[in-house]
N, CA and C of each residue as an Amber inpcrd file, in Angstrom:
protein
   651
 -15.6090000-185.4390000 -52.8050000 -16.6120000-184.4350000 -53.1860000
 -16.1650000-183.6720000 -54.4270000 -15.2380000-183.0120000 -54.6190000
 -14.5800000-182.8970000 -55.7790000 -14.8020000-182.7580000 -56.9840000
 -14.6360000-184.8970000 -57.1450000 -14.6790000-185.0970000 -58.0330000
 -16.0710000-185.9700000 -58.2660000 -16.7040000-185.4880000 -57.9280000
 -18.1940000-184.9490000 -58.0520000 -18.8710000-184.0760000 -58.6570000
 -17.9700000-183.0010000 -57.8650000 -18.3420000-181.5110000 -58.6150000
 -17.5940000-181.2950000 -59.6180000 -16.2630000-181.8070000 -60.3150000
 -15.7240000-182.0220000 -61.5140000 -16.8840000-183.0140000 -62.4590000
 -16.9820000-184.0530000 -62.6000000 -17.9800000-184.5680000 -63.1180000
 -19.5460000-184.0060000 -63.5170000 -20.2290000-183.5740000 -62.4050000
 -21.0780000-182.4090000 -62.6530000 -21.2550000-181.4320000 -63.4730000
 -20.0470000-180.9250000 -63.3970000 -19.3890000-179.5760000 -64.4940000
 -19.3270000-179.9660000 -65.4850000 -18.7700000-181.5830000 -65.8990000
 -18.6130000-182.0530000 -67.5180000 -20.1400000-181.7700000 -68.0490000
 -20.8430000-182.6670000 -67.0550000 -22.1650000-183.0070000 -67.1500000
 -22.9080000-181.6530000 -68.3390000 -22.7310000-180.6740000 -66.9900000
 -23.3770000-179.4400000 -67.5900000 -22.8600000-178.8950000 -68.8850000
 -21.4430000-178.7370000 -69.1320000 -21.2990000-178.7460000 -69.9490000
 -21.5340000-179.4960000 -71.5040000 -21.3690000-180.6320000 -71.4220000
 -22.0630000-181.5330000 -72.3160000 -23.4670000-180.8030000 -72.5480000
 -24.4290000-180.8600000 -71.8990000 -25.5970000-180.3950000 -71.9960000
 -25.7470000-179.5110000 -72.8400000 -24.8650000-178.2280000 -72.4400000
 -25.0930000-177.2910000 -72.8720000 -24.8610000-177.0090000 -74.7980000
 -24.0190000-178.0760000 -74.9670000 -23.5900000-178.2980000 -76.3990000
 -24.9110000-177.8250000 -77.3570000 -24.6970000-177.5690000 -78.3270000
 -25.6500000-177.6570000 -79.2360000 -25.8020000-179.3610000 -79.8260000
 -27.3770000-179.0630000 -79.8330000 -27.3960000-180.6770000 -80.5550000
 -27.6030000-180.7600000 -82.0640000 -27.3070000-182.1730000 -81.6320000
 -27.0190000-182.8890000 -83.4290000 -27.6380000-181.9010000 -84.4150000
 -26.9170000-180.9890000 -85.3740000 -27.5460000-180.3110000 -86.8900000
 -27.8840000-179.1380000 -86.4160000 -27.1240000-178.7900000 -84.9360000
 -27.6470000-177.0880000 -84.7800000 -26.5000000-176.7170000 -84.5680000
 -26.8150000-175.2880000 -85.1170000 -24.9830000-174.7430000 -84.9270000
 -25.2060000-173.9950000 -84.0080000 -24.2060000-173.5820000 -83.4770000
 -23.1330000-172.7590000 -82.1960000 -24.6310000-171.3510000 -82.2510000
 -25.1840000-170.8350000 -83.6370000 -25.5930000-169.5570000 -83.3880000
 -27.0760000-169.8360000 -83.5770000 -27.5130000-170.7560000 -83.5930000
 -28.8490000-171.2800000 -83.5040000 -28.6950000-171.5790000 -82.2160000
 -27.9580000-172.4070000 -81.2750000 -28.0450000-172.6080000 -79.9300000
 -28.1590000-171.6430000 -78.9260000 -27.2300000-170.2320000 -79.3900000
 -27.1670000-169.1070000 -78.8760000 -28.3720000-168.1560000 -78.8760000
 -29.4410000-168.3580000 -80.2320000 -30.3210000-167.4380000 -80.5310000
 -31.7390000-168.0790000 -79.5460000 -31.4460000-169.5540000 -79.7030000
 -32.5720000-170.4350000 -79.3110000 -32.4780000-170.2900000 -77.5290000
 -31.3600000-169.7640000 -77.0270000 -31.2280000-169.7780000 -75.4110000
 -31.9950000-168.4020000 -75.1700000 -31.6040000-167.4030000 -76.1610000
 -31.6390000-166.0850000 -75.6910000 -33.6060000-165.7740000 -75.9320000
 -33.7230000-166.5520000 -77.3400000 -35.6460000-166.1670000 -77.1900000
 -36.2390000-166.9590000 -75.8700000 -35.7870000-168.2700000 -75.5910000
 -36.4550000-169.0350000 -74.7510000 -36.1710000-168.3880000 -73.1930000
 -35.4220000-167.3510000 -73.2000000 -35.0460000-166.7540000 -72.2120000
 -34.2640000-167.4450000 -71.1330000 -33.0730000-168.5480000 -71.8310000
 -32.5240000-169.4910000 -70.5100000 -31.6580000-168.3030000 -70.5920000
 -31.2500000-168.4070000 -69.5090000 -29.9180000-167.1860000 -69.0860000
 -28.5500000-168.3340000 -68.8040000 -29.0510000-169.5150000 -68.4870000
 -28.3340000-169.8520000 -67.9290000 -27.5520000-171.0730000 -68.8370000
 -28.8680000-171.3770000 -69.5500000 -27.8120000-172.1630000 -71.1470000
 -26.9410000-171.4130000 -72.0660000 -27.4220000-169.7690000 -71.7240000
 -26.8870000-169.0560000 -72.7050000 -25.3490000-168.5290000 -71.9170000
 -25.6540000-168.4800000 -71.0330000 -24.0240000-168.1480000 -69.9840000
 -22.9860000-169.4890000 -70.0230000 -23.3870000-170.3570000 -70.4670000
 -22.7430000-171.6590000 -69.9920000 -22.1450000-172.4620000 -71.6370000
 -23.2520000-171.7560000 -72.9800000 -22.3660000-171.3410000 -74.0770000
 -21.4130000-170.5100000 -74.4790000 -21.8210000-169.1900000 -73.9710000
 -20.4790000-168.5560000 -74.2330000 -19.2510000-168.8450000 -73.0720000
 -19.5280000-169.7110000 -71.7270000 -19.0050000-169.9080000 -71.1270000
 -17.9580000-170.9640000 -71.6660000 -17.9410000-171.8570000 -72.9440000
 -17.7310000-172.4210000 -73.1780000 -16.8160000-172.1370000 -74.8100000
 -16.9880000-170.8810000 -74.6090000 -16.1690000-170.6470000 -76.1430000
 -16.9110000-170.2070000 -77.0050000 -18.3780000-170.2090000 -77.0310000
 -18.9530000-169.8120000 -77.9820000 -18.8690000-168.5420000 -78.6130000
 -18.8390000-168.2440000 -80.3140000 -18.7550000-167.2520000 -80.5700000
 -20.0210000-166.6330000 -80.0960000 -19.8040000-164.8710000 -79.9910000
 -20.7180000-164.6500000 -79.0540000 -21.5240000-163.7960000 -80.5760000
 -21.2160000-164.0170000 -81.7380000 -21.8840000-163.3380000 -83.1200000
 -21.9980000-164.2080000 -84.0610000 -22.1090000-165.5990000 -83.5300000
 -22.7940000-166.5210000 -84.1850000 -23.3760000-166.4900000 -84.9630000
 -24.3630000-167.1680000 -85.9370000 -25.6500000-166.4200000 -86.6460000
 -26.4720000-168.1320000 -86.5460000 -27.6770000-167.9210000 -86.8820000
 -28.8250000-168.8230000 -86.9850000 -29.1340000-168.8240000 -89.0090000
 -29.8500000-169.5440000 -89.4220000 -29.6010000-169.6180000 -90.6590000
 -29.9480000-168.3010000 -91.1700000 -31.1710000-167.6770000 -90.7730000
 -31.4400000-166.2930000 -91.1170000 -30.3170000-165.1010000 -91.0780000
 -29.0060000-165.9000000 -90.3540000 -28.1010000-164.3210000 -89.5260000
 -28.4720000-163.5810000 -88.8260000 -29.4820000-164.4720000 -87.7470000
 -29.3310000-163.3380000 -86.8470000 -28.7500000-163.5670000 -85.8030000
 -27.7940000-162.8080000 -84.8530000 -27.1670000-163.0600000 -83.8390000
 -28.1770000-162.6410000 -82.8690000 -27.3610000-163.6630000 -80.9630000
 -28.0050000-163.6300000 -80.0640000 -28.7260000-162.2770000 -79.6040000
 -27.6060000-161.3320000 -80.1310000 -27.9390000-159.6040000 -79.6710000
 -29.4770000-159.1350000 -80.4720000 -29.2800000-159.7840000 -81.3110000
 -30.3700000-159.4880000 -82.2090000 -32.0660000-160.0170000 -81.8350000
 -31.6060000-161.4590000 -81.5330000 -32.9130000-162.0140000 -80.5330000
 -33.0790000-161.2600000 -79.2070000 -32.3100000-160.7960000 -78.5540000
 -32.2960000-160.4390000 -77.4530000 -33.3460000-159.1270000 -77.8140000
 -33.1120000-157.9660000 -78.5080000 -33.6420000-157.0760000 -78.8880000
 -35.0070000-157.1110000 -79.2770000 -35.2540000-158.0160000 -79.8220000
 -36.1340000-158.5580000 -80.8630000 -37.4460000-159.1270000 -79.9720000
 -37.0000000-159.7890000 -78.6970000 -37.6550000-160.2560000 -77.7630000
 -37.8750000-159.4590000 -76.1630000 -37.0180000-158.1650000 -76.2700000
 -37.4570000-157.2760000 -75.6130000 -36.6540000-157.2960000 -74.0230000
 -35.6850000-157.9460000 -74.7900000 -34.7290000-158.7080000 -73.4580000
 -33.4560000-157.3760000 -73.1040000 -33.8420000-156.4010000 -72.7130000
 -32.9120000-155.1240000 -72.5410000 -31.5110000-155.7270000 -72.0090000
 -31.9960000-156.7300000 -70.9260000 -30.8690000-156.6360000 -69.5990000
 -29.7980000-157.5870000 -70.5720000 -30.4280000-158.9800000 -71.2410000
 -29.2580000-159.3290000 -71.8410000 -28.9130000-159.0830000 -73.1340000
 -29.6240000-158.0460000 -74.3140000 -29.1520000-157.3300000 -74.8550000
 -27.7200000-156.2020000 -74.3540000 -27.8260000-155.7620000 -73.0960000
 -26.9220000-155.1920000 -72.4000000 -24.9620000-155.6960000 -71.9580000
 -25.8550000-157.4680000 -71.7070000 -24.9300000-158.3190000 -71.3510000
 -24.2750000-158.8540000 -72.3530000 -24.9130000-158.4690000 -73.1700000
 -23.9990000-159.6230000 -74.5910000 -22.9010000-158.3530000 -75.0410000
 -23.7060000-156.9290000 -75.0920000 -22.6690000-155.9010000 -75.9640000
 -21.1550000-155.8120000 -74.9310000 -21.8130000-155.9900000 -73.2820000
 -20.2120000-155.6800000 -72.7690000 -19.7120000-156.7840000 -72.6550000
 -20.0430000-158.1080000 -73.1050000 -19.4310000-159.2920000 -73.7190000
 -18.3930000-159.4580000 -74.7860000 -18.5520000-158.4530000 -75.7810000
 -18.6640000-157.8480000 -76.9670000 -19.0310000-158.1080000 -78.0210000
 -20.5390000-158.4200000 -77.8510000 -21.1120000-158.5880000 -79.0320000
 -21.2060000-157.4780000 -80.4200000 -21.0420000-157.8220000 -81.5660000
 -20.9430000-156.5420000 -82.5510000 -22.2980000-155.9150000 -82.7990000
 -22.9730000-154.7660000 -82.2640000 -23.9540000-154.0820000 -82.9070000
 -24.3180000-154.3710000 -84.2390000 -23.0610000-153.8270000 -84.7060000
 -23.0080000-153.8970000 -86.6240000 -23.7670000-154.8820000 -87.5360000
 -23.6340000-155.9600000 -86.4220000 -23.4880000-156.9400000 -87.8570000
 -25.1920000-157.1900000 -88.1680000 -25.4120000-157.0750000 -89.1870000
 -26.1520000-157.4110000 -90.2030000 -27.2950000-158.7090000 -90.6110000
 -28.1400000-159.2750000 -90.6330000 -28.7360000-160.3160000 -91.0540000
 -29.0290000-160.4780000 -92.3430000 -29.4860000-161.3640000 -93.1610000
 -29.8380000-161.5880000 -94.5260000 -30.5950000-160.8630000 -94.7800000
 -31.3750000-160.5230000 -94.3300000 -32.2140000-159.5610000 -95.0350000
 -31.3540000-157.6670000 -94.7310000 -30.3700000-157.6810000 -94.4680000
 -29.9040000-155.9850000 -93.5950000 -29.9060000-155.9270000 -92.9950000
 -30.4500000-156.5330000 -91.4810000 -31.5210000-155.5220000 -90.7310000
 -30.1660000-155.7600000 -89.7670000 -29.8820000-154.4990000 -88.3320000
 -29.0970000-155.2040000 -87.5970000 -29.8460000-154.8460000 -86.4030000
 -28.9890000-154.9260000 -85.1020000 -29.9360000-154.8570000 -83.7600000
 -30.3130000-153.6890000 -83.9700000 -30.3650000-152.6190000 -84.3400000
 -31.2080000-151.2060000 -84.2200000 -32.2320000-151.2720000 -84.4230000
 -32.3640000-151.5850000 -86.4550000 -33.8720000-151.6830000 -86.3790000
 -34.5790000-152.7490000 -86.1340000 -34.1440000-154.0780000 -86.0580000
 -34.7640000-155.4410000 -85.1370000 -35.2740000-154.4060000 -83.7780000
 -35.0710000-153.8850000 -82.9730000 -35.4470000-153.1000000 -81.6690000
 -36.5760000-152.1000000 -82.1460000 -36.2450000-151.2220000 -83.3100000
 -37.4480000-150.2910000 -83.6150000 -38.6690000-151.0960000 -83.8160000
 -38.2230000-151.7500000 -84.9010000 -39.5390000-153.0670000 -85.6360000
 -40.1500000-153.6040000 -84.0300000 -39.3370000-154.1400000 -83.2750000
 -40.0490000-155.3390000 -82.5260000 -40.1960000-154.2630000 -80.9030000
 -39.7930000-152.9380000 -81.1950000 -40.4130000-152.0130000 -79.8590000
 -39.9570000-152.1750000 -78.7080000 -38.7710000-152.5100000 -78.8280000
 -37.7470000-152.5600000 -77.6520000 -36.8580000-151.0120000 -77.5260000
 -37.6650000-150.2530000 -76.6510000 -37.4290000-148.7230000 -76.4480000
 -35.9990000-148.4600000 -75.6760000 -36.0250000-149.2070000 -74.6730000
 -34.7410000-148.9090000 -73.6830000 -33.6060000-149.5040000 -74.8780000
 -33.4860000-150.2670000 -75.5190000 -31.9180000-150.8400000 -76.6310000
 -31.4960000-149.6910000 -77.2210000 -32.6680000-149.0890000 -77.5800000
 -32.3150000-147.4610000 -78.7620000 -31.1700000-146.9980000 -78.4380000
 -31.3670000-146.3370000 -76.8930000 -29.9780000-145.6080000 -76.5060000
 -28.8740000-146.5060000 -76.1110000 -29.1550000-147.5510000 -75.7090000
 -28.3610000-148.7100000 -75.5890000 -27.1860000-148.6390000 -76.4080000
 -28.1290000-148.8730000 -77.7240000 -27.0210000-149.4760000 -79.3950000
 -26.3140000-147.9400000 -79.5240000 -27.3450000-147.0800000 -79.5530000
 -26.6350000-145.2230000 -80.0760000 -25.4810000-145.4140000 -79.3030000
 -25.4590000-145.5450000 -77.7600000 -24.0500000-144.9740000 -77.2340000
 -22.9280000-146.5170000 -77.7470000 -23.6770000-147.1130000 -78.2270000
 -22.4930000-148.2220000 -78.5640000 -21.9560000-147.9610000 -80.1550000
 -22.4140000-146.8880000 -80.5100000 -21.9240000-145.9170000 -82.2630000
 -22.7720000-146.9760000 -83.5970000 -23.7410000-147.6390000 -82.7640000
 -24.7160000-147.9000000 -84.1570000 -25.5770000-147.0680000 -85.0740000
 -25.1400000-147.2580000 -86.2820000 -25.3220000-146.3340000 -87.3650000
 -27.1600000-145.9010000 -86.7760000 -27.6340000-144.8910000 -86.7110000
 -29.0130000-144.7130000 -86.9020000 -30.0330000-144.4610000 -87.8910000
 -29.2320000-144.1420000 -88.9640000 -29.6010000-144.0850000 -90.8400000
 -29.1610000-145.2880000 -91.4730000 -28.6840000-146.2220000 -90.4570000
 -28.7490000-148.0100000 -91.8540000 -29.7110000-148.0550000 -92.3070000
 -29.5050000-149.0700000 -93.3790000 -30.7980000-149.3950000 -93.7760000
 -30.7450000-150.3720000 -94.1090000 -31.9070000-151.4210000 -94.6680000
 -31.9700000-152.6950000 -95.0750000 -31.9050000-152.9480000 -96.4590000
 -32.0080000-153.7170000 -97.2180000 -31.9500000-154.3980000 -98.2270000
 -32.9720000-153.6190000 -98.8300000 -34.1510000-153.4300000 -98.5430000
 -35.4710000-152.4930000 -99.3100000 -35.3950000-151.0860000 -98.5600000
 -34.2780000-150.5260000 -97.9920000 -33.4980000-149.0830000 -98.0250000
 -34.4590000-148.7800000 -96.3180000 -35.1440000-149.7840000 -95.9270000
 -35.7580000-149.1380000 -94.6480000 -34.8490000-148.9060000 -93.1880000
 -35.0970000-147.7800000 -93.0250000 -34.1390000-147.3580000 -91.7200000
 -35.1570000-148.0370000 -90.3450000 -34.3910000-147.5060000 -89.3130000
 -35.1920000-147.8660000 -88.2330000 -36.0850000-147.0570000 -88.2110000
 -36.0240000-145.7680000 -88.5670000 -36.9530000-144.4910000 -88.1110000
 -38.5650000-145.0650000 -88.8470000 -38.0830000-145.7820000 -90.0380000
 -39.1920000-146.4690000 -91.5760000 -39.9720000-147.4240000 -90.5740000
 -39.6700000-148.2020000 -89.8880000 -39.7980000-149.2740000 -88.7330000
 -40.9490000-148.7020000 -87.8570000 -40.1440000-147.7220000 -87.1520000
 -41.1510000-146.8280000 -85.9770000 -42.1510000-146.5290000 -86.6270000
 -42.2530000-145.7510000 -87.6440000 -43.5610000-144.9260000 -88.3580000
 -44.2810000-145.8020000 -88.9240000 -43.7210000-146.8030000 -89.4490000
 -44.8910000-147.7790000 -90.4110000 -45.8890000-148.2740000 -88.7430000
 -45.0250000-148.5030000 -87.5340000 -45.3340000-149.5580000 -86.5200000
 -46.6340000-148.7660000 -85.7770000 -46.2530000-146.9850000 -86.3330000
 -46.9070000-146.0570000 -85.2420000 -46.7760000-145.8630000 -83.8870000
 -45.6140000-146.1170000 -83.6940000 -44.8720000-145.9580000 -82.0230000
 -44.4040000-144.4730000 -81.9120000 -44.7730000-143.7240000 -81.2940000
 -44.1870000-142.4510000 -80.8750000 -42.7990000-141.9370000 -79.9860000
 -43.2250000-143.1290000 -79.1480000 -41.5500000-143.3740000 -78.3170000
 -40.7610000-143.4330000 -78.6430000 -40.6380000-144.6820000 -79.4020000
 -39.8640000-145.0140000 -80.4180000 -39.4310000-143.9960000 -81.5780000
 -40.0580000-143.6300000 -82.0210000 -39.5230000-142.2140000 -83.1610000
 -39.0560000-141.1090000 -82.4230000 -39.4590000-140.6600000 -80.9880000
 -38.7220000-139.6600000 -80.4310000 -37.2130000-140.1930000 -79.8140000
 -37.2830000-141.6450000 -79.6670000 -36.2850000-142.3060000 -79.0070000
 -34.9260000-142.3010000 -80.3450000 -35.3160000-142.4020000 -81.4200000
 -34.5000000-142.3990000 -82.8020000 -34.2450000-141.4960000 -83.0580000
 -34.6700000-140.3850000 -83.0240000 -34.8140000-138.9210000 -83.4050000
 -33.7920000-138.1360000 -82.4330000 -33.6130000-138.4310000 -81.5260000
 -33.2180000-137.9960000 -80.3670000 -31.3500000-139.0710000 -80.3410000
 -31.3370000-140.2120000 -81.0860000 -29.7780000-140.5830000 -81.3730000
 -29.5320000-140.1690000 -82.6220000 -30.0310000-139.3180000 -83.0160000
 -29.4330000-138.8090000 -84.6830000 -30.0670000-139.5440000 -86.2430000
 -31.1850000-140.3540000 -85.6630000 -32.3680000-140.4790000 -86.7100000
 -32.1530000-139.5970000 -87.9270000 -32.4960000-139.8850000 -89.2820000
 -32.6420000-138.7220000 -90.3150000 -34.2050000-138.8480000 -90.4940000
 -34.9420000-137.7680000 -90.4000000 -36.8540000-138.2790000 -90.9980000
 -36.2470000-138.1380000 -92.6530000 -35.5980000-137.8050000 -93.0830000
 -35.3740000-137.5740000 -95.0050000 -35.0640000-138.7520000 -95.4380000
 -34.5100000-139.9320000 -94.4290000 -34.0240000-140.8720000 -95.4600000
 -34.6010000-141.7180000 -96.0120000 -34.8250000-142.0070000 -97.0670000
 -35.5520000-142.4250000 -98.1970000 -35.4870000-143.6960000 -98.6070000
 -36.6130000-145.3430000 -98.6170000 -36.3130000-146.0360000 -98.8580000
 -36.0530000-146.7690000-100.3770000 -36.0910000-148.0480000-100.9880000
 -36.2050000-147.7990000-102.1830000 -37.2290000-147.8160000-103.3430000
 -38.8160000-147.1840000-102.5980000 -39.8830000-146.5020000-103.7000000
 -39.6900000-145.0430000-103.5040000 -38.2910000-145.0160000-102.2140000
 -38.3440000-143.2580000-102.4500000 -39.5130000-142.7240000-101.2520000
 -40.0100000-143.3090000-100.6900000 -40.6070000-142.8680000 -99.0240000
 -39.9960000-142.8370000 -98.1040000 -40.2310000-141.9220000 -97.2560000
 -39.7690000-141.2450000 -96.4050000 -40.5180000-142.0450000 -95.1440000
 -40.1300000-141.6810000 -94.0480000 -41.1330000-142.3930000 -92.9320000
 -41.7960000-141.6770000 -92.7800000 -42.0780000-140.6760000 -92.9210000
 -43.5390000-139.9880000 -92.9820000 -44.2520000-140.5090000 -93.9010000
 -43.9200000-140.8410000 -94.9240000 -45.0200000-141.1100000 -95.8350000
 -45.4140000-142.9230000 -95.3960000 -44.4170000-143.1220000 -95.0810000
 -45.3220000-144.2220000 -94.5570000 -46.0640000-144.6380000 -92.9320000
 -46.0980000-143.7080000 -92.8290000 -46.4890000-143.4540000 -91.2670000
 -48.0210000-142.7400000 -92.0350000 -47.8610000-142.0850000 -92.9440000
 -49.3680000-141.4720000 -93.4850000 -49.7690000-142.7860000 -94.0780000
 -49.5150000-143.5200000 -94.8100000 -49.9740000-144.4970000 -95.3410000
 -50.7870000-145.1400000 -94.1420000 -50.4010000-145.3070000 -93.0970000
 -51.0580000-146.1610000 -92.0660000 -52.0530000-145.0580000 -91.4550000
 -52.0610000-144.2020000 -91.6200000 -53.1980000-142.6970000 -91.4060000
 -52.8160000-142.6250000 -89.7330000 -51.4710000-142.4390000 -89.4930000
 -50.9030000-142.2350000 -88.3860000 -50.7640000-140.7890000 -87.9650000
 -51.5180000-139.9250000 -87.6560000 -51.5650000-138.7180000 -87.8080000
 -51.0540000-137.9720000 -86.2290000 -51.0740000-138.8070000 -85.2760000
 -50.0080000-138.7560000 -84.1900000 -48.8710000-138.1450000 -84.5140000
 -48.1750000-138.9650000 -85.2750000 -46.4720000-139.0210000 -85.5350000
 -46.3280000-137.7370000 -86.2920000 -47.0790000-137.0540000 -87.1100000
 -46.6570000-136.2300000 -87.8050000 -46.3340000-134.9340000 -87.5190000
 -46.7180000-134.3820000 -86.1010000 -45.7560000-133.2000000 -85.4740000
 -44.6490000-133.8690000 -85.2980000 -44.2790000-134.9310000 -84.6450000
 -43.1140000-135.9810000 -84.5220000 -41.5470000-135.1850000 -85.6440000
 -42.4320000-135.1570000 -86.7630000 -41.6340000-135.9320000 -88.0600000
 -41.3960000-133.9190000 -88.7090000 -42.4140000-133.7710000 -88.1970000
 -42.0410000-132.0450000 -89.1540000 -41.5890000-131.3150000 -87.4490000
 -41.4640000-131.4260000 -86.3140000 -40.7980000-131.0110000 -85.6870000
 -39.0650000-131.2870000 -85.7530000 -38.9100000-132.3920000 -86.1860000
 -37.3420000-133.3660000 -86.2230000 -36.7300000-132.6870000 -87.4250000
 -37.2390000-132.2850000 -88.4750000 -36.3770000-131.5590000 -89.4130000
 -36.6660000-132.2120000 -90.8360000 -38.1090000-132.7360000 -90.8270000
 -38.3850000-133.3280000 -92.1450000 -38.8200000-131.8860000 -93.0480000
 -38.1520000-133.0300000 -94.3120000 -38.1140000-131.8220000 -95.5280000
 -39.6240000-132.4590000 -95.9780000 -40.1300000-131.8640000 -95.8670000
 -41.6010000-132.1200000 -96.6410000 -42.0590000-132.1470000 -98.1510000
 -41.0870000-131.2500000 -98.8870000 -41.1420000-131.1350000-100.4410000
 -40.2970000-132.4700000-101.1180000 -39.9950000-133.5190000 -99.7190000
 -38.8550000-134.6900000-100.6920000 -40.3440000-135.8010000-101.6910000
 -40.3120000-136.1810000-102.3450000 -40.9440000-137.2260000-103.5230000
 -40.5770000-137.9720000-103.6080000 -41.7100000-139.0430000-103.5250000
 -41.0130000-140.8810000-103.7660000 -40.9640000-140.7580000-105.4600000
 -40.6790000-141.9290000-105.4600000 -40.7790000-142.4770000-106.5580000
 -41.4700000-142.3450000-107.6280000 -43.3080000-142.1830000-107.2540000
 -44.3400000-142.0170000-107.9830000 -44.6130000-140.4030000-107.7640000
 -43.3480000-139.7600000-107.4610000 -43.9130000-138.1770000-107.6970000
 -44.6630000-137.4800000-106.4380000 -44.7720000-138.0630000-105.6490000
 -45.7160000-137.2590000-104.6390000 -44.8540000-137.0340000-103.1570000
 -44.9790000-135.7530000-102.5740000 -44.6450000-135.4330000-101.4640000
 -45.6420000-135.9520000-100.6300000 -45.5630000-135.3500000 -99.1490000
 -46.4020000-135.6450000 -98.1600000 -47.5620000-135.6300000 -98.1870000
 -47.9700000-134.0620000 -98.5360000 -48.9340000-133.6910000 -98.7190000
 -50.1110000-134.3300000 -99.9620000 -49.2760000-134.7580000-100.7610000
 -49.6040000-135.6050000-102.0420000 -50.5160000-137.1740000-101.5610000
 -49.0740000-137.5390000-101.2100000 -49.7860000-138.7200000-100.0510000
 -50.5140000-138.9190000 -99.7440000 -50.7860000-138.0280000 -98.7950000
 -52.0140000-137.5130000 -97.9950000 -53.1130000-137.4190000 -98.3200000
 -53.1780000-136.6070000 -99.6180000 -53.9540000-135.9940000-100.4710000
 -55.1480000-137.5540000-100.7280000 -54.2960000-138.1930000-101.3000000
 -54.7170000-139.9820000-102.2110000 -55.6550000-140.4200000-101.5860000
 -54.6540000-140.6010000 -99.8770000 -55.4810000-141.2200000 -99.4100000
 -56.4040000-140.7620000 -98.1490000 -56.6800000-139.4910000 -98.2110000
 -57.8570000-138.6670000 -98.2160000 -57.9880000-138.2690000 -96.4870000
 -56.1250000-138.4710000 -95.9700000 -55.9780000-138.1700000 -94.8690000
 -56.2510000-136.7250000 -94.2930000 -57.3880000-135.9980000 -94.2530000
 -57.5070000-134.7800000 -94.2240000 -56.9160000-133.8890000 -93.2680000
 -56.8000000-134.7530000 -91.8400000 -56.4090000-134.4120000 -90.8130000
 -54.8320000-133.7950000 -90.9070000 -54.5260000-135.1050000 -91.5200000
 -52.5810000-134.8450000 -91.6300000 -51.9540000-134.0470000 -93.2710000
 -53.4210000-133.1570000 -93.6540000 -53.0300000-132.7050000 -94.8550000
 -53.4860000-131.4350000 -93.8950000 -54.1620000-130.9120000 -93.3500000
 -53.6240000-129.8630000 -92.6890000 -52.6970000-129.1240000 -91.6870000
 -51.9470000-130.4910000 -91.0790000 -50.8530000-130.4910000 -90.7680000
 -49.7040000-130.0740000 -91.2690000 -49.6110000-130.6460000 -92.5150000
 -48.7900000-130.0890000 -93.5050000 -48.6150000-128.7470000 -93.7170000
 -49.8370000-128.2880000 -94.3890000 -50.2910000-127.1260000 -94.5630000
 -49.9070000-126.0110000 -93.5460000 -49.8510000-126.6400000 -92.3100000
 -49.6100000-125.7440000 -91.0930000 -48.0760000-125.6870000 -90.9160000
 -47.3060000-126.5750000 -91.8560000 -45.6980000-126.3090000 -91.7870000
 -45.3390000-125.7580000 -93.0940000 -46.2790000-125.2540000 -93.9260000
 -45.6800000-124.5690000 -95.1000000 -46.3670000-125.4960000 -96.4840000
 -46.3580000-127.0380000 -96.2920000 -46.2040000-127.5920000 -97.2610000
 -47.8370000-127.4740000 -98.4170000 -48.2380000-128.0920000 -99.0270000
 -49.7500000-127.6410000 -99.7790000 -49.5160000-128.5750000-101.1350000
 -50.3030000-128.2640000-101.7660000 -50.6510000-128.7360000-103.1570000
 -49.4710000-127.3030000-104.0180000 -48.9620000-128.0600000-105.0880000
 -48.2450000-127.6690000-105.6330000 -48.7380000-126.5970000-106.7170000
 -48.4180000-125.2250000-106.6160000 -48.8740000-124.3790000-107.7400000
 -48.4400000-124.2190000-109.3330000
């Protein structure tokens, strides 16, 4: 019987290999969206690096997030998967979780010391993520691990302003309760209220107004 169940074990193992022209972090990313738990336990069971990357760079932690998979997002970090690391385009598991609205990871990644002001390649933080997405949870969930609303991507918007762009007028007690500076200016010169102004958000231009901010004298 045994050597049965020795044989078996090769078996599975073999299986579990990545096949022909896929690497170690494509096999890992491809277990974790398809949700096998059990191809994906039986790779790292096997040596796999557990921060692999897929051609894009993204690691398993990152699909996991991405696909809304809390429990083995959970399982990979006390594995020790690296928060940190990064994909081709910037992005790492934080804001992959803001973007793709995986609420419970937020505090997850925070108590694991992931930066909450990274940013990507086009300067977007996670907080830029939440507000463009219009999730409220999510921005109180960021806000609440040390989120900045000031940080600025690279046209120089703020997530408020792009949270007004989408005429998200929800979020904007959100964003001037959290400690947004309202007088900050993108790129093309305009504050919030400016913003606002363009695109003829009336609602969230008296909002403003109601925290101090206005048309400039």
């Amino acid at each position: 019987m045994t050597r049965y169940v020795v044989l078996l074990s090769v078996l599975l193992a073999v299986a579990a290999l990545p096949v022909s022209g896929q690497t170690e972090g494509q096999a890992l990313v491809e277990a974790v969206t398809k949700g096998d738990l059990a191809q994906l336990d039986m790779l790292l069971g096997l040596g796999t690096d557990i921060d692999s990357t897929n051609k894009d760079g993204h690691t398993a932690l990152m699909a996991a997030v991405s696909t809304g998979r809390y429990d083995v997002a959970a399982m990979l970090l006390d594995r020790g998967a690296d928060p940190h690391r990064t994909s081709k385009t910037g992005n790492d598991a934080l804001r992959y979780a803001a973007l793709f609205g995986c609420l419970d990871c937020v505090p997850l990644l925070g108590r694991r010391g992931v930066d909450p002001n990274g940013q990507d390649m086009d300067g977007w933080s996670a907080l830029s993520y939440a507000a463009s997405k219009g999730h409220p949870d999510m921005v109180r969930a960021l806000l609440a691990i040390g989120a900045d609303p000031n940080v600025q991507n690279v046209d120089g918007d703020t997530p408020l302003h792009l949270a007004i762009a989408q005429r998200y007028s929800h979020l904007v007690p959100l964003f001037l309760d959290g400690g947004m500076d309202i007088r900050i200016k993108n790129k093309q010169g305009r504050d919030v209220y400016e913003y606002a102004r363009i695109r003829q958000a009336v609602e969230i231009m008296a909002m403003i107004e109601g925290a101090g901010g206005g048309p400039e004298r």
